[in-house]
Each structure stands twice: as C-alpha cells, then as structure tokens.
C-alpha positions in Angstrom: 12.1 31.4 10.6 14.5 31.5 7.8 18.0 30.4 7.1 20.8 32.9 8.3 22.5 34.5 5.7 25.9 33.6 4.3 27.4 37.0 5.6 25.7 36.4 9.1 27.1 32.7 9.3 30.7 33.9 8.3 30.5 36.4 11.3 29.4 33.6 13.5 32.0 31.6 12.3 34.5 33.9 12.7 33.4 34.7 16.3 33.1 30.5 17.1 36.8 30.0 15.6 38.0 33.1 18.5 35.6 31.6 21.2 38.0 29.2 23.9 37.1 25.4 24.2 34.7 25.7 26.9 32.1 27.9 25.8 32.2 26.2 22.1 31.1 23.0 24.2 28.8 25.5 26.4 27.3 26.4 23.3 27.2 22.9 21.1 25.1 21.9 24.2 22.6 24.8 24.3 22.2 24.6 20.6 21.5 20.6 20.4 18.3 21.7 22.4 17.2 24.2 20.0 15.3 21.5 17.6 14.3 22.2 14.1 14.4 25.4 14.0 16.0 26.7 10.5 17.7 29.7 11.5 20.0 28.1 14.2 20.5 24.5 11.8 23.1 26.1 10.0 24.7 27.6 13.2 24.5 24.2 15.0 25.6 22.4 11.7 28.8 25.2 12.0 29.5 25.0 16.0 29.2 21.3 15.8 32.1 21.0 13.0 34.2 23.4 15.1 33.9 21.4 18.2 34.7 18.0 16.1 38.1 19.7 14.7 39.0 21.1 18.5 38.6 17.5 19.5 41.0 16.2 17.1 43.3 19.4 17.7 43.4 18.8 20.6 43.9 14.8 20.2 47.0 15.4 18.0 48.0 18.2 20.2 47.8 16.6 23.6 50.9 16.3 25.1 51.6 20.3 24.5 47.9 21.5 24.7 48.0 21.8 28.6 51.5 24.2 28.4 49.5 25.9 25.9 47.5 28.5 28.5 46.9 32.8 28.9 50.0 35.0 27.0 52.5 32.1 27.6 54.6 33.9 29.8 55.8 31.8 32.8 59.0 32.5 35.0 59.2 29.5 36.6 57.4 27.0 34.8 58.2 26.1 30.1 54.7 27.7 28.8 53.2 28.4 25.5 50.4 31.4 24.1 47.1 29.9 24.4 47.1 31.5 20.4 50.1 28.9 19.6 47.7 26.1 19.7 45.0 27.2 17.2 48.0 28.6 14.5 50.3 24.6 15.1 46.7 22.7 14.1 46.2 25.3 11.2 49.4 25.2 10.0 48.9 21.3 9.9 45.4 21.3 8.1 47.4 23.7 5.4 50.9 21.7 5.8 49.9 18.1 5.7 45.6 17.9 5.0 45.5 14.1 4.1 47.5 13.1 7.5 45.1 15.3 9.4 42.0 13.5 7.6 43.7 10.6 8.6 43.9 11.6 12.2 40.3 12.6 12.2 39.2 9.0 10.8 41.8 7.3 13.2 40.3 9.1 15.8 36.7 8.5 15.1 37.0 4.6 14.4 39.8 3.7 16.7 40.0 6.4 19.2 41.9 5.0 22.4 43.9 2.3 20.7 47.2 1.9 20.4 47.0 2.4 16.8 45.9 5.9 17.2 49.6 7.0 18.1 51.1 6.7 15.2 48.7 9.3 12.8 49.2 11.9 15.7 52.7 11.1 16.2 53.4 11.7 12.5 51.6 15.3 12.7 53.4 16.3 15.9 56.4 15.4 14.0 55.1 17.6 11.3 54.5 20.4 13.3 58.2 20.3 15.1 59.9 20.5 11.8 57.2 23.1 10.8 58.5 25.2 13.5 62.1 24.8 13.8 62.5 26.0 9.7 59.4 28.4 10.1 57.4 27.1 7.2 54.2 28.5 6.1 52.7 31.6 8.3 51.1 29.6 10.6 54.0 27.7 12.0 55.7 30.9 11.4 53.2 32.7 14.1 53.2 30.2 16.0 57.4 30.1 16.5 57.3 34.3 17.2 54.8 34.0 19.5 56.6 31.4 21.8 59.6 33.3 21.1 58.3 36.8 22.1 56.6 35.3 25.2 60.0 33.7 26.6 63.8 33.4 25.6 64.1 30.5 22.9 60.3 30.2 23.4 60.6 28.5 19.5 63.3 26.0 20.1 61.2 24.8 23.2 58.0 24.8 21.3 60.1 22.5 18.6 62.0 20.4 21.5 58.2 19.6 23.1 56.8 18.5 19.5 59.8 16.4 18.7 59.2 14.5 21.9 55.4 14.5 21.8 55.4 10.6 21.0 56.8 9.8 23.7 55.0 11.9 26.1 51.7 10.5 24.7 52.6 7.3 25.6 53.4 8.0 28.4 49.9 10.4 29.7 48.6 7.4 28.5 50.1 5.6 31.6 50.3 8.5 33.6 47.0 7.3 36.2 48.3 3.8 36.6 51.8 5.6 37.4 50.7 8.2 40.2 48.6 5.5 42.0 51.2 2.1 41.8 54.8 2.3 42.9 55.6 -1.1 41.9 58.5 -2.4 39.9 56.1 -2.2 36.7 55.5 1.0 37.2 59.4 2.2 37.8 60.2 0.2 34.7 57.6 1.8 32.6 58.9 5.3 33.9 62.6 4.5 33.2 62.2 3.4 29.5 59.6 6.5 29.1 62.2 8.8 30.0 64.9 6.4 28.0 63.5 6.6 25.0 62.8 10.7 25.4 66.5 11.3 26.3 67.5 9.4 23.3 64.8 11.8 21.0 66.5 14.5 22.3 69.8 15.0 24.8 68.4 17.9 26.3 65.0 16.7 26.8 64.9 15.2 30.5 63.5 18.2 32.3 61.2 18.6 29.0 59.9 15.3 29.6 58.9 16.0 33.1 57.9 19.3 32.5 55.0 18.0 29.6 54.2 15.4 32.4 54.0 18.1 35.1 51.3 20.0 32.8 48.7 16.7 32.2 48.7 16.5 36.4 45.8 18.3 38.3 48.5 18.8 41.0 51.7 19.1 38.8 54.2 18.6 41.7 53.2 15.4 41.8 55.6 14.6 38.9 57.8 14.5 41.7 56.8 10.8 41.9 57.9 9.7 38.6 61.0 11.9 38.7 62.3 9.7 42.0 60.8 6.2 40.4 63.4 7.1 37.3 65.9 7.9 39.9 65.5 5.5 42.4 64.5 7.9 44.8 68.0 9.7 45.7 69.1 10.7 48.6 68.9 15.2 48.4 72.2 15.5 47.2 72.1 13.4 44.1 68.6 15.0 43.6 70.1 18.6 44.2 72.6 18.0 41.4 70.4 16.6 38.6 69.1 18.5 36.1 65.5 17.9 37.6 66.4 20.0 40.8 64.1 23.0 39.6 60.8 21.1 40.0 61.8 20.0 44.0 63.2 24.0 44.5 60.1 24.9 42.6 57.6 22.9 44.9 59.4 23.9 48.3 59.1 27.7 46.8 55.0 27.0 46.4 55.4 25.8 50.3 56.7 28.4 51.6 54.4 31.1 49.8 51.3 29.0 50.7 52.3 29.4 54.3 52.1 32.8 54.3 48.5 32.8 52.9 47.6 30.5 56.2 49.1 33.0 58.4 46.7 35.6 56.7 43.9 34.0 56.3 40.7 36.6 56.4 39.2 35.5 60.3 36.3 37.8 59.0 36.2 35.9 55.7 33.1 33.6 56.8 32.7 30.0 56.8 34.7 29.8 52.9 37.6 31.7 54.1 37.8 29.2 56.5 37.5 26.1 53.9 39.9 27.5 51.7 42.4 28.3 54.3 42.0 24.5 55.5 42.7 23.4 51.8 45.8 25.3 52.0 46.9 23.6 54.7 45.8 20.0 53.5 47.7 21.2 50.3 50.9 22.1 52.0 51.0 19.0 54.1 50.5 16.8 50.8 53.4 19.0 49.3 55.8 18.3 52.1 55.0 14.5 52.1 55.5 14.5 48.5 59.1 15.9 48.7 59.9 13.6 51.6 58.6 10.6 49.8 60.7 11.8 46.5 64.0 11.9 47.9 65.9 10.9 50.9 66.3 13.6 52.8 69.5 14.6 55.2 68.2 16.6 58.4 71.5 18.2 58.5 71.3 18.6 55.1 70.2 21.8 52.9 67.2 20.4 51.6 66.3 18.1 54.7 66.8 20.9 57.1 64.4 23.4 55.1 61.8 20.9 55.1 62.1 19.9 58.5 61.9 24.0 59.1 58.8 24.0 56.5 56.8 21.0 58.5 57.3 22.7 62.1 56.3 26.1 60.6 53.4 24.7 59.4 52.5 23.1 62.7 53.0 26.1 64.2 51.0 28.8 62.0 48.2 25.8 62.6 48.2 26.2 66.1 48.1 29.8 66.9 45.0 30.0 64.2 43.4 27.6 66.8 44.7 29.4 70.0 42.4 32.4 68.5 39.5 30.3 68.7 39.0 30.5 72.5 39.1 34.2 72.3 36.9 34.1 69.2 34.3 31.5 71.0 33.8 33.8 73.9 33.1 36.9 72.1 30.2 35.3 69.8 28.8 33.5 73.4 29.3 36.4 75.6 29.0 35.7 79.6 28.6 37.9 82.6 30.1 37.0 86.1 27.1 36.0 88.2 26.9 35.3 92.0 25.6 32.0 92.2 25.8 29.8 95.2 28.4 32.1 97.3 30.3 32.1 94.0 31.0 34.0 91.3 30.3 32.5 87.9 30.4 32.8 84.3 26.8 33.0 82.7 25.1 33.6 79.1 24.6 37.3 78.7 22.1 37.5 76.6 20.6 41.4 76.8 21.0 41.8 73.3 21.0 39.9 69.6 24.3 37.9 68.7 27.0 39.7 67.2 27.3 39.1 63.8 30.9 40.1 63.1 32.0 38.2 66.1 30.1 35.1 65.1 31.3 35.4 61.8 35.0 35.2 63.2 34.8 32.4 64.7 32.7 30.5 62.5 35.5 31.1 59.9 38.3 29.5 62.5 36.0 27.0 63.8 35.2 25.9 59.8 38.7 25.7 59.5 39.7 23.7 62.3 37.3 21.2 61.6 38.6 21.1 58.0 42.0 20.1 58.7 40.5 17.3 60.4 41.9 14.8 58.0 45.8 16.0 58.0 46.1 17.1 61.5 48.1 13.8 61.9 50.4 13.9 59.1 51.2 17.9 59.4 52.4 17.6 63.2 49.2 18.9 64.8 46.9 16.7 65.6 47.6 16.8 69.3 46.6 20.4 70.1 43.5 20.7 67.4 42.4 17.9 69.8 43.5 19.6 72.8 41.9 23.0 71.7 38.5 21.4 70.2 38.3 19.3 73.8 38.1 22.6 75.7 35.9 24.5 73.1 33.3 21.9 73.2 32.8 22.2 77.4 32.5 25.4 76.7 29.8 25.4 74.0 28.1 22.3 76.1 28.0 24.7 79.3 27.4 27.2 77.4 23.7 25.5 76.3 23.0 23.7 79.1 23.2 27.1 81.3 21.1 29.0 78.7 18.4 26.3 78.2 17.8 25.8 82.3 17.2 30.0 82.4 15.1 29.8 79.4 13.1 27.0 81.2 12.8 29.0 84.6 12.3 32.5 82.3 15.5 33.8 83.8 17.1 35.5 80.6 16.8 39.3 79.9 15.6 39.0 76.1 14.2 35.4 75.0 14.3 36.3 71.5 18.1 36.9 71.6 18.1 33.8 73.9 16.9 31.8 71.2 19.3 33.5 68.5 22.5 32.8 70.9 21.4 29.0 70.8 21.5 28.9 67.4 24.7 30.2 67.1 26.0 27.3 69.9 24.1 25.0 67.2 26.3 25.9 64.8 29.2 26.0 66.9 28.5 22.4 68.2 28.0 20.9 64.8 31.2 22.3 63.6 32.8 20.5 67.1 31.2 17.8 67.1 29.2 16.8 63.8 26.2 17.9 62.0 23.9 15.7 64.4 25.1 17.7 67.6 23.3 21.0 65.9 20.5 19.1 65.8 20.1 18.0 68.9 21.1 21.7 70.5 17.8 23.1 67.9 15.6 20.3 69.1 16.1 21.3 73.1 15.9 24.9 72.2 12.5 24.5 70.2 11.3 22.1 73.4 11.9 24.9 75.8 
C-alpha cells in the first residue's frame, strides 16, 4: 500500500498534536503492531516523535503538569487549563530550542539522575520569566488562559514555575516521605519547604499545593505539612497560612458523608463496594487530620472531628440495621405450626425476588467491605453484632430448606433451589467465599 501523502500526514499530525496523553500512548502501542506496512510507517514514524516530545514536556514540566487538568477552573484547589501545558513547552521549543535539545539528550542518557535537574530547572526558569513579561504568543496564551480561568491565574502560573526546582526535588522524595516519619524524613521536609520560602515569600501554600497535586490522595500532603510544623496543636495549625488544606479535607468529610447516607440500596453489589470505599476513605481522612495536628476536643477543630468520627459511626450503623429487614424480604418465611408451636419457615411458592435480593446484596456487599476499617471508624462492635445475627439466620435459613427438600416438603423445588442460591450468596458475603460453596455443594446433594 503506498505512502500517505504529505497533506494526509499534516492532518494527522495536526489531529495527534490535539489528541491528550493517553490515547497518543493508546495509539503508539496499536501502531508498533502494525509491521511494515508503508502507509502507517510514516504515521508511526509521526505519533512516535509526538509521544518522545510529551515525555520530555512533561519531564521539564512535572512539578506543574498535574495542576495542569480540564478548563483550569478550581474554587477550592490553585489549577491550570489543560491547554496551558502544550502552549509553556511550545513557547520553550520557540524561546530557548538548544536548552530543550539539551533536556531531551539529558533525559535520554541520564534520565533519573541527579544531574537531570539542572537542564529542566533552567527551562522551568525559562518559562516563569516567559510568563510573568508575556514573551512570545505562546507564553502569552498560556498567561491569559490561567488568568481568564481564575483571579491572578498568571501570577500563580509564574509563582509555580519559579519554584518548580524545588518541588522536583522534592516529588523526587515525595514516596520515601508519605511512608517514613523519621527524623530524616522531617529534616528533608523542612529544608524543602526552606529553600521554597526563600524562592519566593509567598510560596508556602504553593509548595504544598504542587505537592498536594503529585499525591493519588492529595490530603495526604497533610503529612508533610505537620512534619514541617512539628505537628501543632489545632490552634497553631488554624492560624498558619496552610489552614485551607485541613478546612479543605474536613469539607471533603463532611460531603462524603452524605453520599454514605444515600447510597443507592438498589444499586447492586457495586453500589455497595463503592459506598464501602467511601467509608474506608472517610475513616483514612479523619485519621489523617488527627494524626496532622493535635487536636483540642473542646476545641473548634477537635470538636468537629470528634462530631465527624461519631457521624460516621453512626450513618454505618443504620445502613446495617437495614440489613435484617433487607435479609428477610430476599429469604421470605411463613409461620408454620410445628411441634405445638408456631414457627418461622422458608416460603418458597414462588421464584426469589430479584429487587429484594438485589437490596440486600448491595448492603450485605457493603458491610463486608468495611470489614478492614470497622475498627478504626468506631464500628466494629455492631457490624459484628449485626453479621452474628444475620448469619443464624441465613444458617437456619438452609438448614430448614435443605431437610424439606430432602423429605419433598416445599411447594415449588425449582424456586427451592433458586432461594438456596441466593442464601449461597448471602453466606459467602457473611462468612467467606468457601461458605457459598459448601451451601451449593448440599443443595446439588439433595
């Protein structure tokens, strides 16, 4: 097949240069399996040089490229256009092309070494100054659009870049920093945010802002902001200019809660694992503010997360107090006379149903979920309590269904057999995956 032509690879090139980070990789991958073939060489040979110069972009651009995301507009968190990425690196290439080729060779020959810093940190320093005087169009665009998309979105854009050194640095260190608290670690913090305050007088929430942005779960800056300050007691804390990011966090609490209280009981099985991530979520986010800062119970702080931690506990538990209701109605009984007394048996007459399963497979999925912070969110005790007196019923449950199947004393077999694979299910979710199994092997033996 032949070669595309020059017109056709300019539109492709023009549509790869528009096409975000993801599918450029999506599509360097698909095209490394297309061979020899002539007509897509030239594409590859295209896509593959784009994905090179994002990789370096985004090398030099690192310590800003995760603020950089959507329209930029953010009201309680410092963001950037997504566009303001693409127009800094191209204002750089036009700006200062022999310290980008030197970036690129840095990059290729020494990338992960210390040595590395110094070629970005020169560009980022480019790029700041580029901004803050509006040289060129590119940096030009790239200052309007941070300035259209929040109040002196330029002077932040130029305030990030000028302390972009010292943020690199310090992602570089960032792992070692979230999982040690030792005096190495608290040192390494302190200079970090030292030598970024003496960049730049204004920079300290900066700094911790551009940290925030590199985290998969950016509260969690919260644990460098207390190693610099030597974890304060809530008062200090409430009167530092890093106040916004603990406010900010106990904010995300308190709306988080309210998706718990409304989680979708009809929602299924993932309703009920993403409400139980929620919760694991929450109870991480409250252990992170207590761990941050030393809180006062009678205090402002102390006293909302005191009232935060037994909300919590209780949203939890009346979730699970609808389980007994929800259990009965997917393993109906009937009150039976047996032995001079009435008794609760399987009424089986008809199939399962579904919407009634499905409730309670969604709570039951997410009581089992929380599992692993019943302890440390305050309700441990009554998950047990509750998921104690669910599984005698689910065990009666069988056991009373399997003896009539034996002696052919149910109305309907076939629905029978569908209500014991429903207590299968149950009784995995209880128990573990091996109680389901023995439930379906008893059933099938019957």
């Amino acid at each position: 097949m032949a070669a595309l032509s020059d017109e056709k690879i300019q539109i492709v090139r023009a549509l790869v240069e528009q096409a975000p980070d993801p599918v450029v990789a999506r599509l360097q991958a698909a095209l490394a399996q297309a061979g020899g073939d002539d007509a897509l060489a030239s594409v590859r040979q295209l896509v593959d040089l784009e994905a090179d110069d994002r990789r370096v972009r985004n090398s030099v651009l690192a310590p800003i490229a995760a603020m950089c995301l959507g329209d930029g507009r953010s009201t309680d968190r410092i963001r950037f256009p997504k566009s303001v990425l693409g127009l800094l690196w191209c204002g750089l290439k036009r700006a200062a092309p022999a310290e980008v080729a030197d970036a690129r060779g840095v990059l290729r020959e020494l990338a992960g070494c210390e040595h590395s810093r110094e070629a970005f940190d020169r560009l980022t320093r480019v790029a700041a100054e580029g901004v803050r005087e509006r040289q060129g169009r590119d940096f030009t665009a790239a200052a309007e659009a941070a300035a259209k998309a929040r109040e002196n979105g330029a002077g932040l854009l130029a305030a990030c870049l000028d302390i972009s050194p010292v943020v690199r640095l310090a992602c570089q260190r960032l792992p070692e920093w979230m999982n040690r608290t030792d005096q190495e670690v608290v040192a390494q913090a302190r200079v970090a945010f030292k030598d970024a305050v003496t960049t730049r007088t204004d920079a300290a929430p900066l700094f911790f802002e551009m940290l925030a942005a590199q985290l998969a779960h950016p509260w969690q800056v919260l644990r460098i902001i207390s190693a610099v300050m030597d974890k304060p007691d809530e008062h200090y804390f409430a009167a530092s200019e890093s106040a916004l990011f603990a406010l900010r966090l106990m904010d995300q609490v308190d709306a988080e809660m309210r998706t718990v209280a409304a989680i979708d009981a009809d929602g299924g099985r993932d309703a009920g694992r993403a409400a139980a991530k929620v919760v694991e979520r929450i109870t991480e986010q409250i252990g992170e503010i207590s761990a941050a800062m030393r809180l006062d119970r009678e205090g402002g702080w102390g006293r909302r997360v005191a009232q935060q931690r037994a909300a919590l506990a209780s949203t939890v538990e009346a979730r699970l107090r609808e389980l007994e209701r929800a259990i009965g109605a997917a393993l109906p009984t009937r009150q039976e006379k047996v032995a001079r007394r009435m008794k609760a048996v399987p009424k089986v007459s008809q199939a399962p149903d579904a919407e009634a399963v499905g409730r309670a497979m969604t709570l039951l999925q997410f009581a089992s979920d929380i599992r692993g912070c019943a302890g440390a969110g305050g309700f441990a005790s009554s998950r047990a309590k509750m998921l104690e007196a669910l599984a005698e019923t689910v065990d009666t449950y069988v056991e009373d269904l399997l003896d009539r199947l034996r002696h052919g004393e149910v109305e309907d077999a076939a629905a029978a057999r569908a209500y014991l694979e429903v207590a299968a299910e149950f009784a995995g979710l209880i128990h573990d995956p091996k109680a389901a199994q023995v439930v379906r092997r008893r059933a099938s033996a019957v």
